[in-house]
C-alpha positions in Angstrom: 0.0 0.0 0.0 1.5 3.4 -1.0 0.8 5.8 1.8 1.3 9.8 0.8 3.3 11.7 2.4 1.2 14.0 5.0 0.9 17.3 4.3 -1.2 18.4 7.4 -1.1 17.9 10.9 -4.5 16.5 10.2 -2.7 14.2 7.4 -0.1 12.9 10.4 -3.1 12.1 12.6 -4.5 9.9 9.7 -1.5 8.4 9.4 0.0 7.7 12.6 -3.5 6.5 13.5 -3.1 3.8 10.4 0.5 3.0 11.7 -0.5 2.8 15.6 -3.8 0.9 15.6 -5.7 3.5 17.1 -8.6 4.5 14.3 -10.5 6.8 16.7 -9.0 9.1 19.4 -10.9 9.3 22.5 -9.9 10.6 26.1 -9.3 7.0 27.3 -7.2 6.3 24.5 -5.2 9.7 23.6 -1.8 9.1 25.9 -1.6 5.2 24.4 -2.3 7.3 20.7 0.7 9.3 21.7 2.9 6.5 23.4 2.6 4.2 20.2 3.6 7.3 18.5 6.4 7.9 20.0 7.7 4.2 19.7 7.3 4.9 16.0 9.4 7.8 16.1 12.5 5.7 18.2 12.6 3.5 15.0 13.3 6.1 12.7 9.7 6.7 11.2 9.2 10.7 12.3 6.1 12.1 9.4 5.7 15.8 11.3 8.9 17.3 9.2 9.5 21.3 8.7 7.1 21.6 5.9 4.2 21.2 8.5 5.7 22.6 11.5 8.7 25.1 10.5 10.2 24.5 14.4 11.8 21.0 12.7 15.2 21.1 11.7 15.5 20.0 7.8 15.7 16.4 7.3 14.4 15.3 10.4 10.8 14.3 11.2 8.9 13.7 14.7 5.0 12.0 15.4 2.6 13.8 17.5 3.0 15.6 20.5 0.7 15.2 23.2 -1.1 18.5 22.6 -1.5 17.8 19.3 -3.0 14.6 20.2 -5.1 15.9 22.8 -6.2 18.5 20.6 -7.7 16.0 18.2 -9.5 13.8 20.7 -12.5 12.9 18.5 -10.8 11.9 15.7 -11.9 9.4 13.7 -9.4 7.6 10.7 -11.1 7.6 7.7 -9.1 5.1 5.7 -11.0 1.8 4.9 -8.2 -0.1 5.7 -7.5 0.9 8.8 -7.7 -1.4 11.9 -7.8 -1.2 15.7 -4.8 -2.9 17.6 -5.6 -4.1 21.0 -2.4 -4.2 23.5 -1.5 -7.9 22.4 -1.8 -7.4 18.7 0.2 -3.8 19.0 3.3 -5.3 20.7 3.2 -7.9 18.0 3.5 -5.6 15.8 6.1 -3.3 17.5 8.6 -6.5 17.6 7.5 -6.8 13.8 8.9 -3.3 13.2 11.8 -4.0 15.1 12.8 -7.3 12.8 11.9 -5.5 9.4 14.9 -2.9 10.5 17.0 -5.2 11.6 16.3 -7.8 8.0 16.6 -4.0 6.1 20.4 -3.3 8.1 21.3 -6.7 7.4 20.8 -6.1 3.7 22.2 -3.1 3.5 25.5 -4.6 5.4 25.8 -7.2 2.9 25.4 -4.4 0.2 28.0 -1.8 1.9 25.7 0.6 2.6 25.4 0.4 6.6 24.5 3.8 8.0 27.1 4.1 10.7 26.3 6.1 13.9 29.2 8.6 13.5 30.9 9.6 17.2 30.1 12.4 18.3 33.2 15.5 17.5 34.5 17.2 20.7 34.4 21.0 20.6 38.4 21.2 20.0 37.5 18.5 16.7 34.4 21.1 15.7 36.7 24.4 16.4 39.1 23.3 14.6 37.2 22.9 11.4 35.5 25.9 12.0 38.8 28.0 11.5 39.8 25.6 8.3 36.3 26.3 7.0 37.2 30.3 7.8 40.2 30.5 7.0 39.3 28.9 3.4 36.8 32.0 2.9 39.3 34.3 3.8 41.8 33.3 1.3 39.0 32.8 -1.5 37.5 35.6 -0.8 38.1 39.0 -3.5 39.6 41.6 -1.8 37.8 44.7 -1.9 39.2 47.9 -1.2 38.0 51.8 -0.9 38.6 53.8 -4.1 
């Protein structure tokens, strides 16, 4: 199933009630809605980027926050397909999740392509290619000079 990317906070309700199992948000339900969210988001599958809320760095997506869940307590998923996970059937799926990424890193190992975690630079590391990267645009840089 191809799933469009959302373009709405309305369109990341929809679809993070599709992924979670929740198809109608009530008070009882709205923290779980969120929760299940947010285990989403730990595996890498943020749909909130800076094209719907500009406060997102570039590249980098997020679910719903809790306000914005609560603020759409009522909320009912109108795809057909959709279905309501109880606890059981949720976790089965959550450990589903989990083996798909780690069948998708074994490929990509086997291919070369494993996404490394890069260690994190110290601030002499980061300094010191800050004054490369300045000292670059001071030599490239046309010197202008008062008539």
């Amino acid at each position: 199933m191809q799933i469009e990317p959302p373009k709405t906070i309305k369109d990341c309700v929809e679809l993070q009630g599709l992924i979670v199992g929740i198809t109608k948000i009530t008070k009882k339900n709205y923290k779980e809605f969120y929760r299940r969210g947010k285990f989403v988001q730990i595996l890498g599958s943020g749909f909130m980027t800076n094209e719907i809320d500009e406060k997102m760095p570039d590249g980098y997506g997020r679910t719903l926050l809790l306000e914005e869940v609560e603020d759409h307590i009522g909320y009912e998923v109108k795809n057909p397909s959709a279905i309501m996970l109880d606890s059981k059937k949720w976790k089965s799926q959550c450990f589903s999740f989990i083996e798909e990424s780690i069948d998708n890193l074994s490929i990509m190992e086997k291919e070369g392509l494993v996404p490394y975690t890069e260690e994190p630079k110290t601030i002499n590391e980061e300094n010191e290619k800050a004054t490369e990267e300045l000292e670059k645009l001071a030599t490239n840089e046309p010197k202008k000079y008062p008539h």
